[in-house]
C-alpha positions, 0 to 999 in steps of 0.5 A, spaced: 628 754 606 625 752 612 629 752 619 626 745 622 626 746 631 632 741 631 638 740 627 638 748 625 643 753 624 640 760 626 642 765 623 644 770 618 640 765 613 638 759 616 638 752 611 636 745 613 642 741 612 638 736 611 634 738 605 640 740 602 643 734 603 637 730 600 637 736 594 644 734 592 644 727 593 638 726 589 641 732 584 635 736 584 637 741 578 633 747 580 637 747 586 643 746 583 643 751 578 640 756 583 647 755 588 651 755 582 650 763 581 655 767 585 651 771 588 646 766 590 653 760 593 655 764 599 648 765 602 645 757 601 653 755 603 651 759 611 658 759 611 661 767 614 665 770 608 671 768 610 670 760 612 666 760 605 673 763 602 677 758 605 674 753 603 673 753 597 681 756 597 682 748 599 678 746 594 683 749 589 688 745 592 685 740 593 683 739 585 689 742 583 686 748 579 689 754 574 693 760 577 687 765 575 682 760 579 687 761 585 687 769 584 679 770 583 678 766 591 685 769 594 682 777 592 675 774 594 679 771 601 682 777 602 675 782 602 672 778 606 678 778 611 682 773 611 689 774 612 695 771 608 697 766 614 689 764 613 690 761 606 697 759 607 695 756 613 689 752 609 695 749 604 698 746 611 692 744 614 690 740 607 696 737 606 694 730 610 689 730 606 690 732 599 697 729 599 705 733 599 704 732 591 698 737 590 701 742 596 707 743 592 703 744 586 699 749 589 704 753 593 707 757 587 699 758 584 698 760 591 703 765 592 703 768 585 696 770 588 697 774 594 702 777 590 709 774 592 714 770 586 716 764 590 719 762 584 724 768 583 725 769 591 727 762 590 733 764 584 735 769 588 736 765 594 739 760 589 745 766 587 746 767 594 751 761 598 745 757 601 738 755 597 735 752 604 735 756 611 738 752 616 734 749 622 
């Protein structure tokens, strides 16, 4: 894609974030095909690694996807150098705009993704005298 003089994103990959706008607006199939390819996605997004990770770790908050969908991005994330407090961080920072519901629903997938059972964490805790740390 061209890189116009104003508006532009220099580097690794320039995109003009105009003409993608107008390609998605008007669902050009072509370029749509083309970003839907793995390995095409990253370089069209001009995201970094790890910001491309994040963000679609909010969307499968945000469209409360299927556990194994969270386990494929959270590894993705985690090679790309995100760290565990980057994702859980983008379960917070979604939460005004996705709402609690969505964000409690996510947080067991989520958490089974980066390797921890808040589940059983939480029946172990529930064996012990208090559910619930206090403040």
């Amino acid at each position: 894609m061209r890189c116009p003089a104003r508006g532009c994103e220099i580097g690794r990959d320039s995109v003009d974030h105009e003409e993608t706008l107008r390609k998605l607006a008007i669902r050009d199939d072509r370029y749509v095909e083309s970003v839907l390819a793995e390995e095409d996605n990253l370089p069209a997004s001009a995201l970094d690694a790890r910001s491309h990770a994040l963000a679609r770790i909010a969307a499968l908050i945000a469209i409360d996807a299927a556990p194994p969908s969270y386990m494929a991005s959270v590894e993705l994330g985690l090679e790309a150098g995100l760290t565990r407090e980057d994702i859980v961080g983008a379960l917070v920072a979604v939460m005004p705009v996705v709402g609690v519901a969505r964000v409690v629903s996510a947080a067991p997938k989520l958490s089974l993704a980066l390797g921890y059972d808040v589940g059983v964490a939480l029946e172990e805790r529930a064996g012990g005298a208090d559910l619930w740390p206090s403040s």
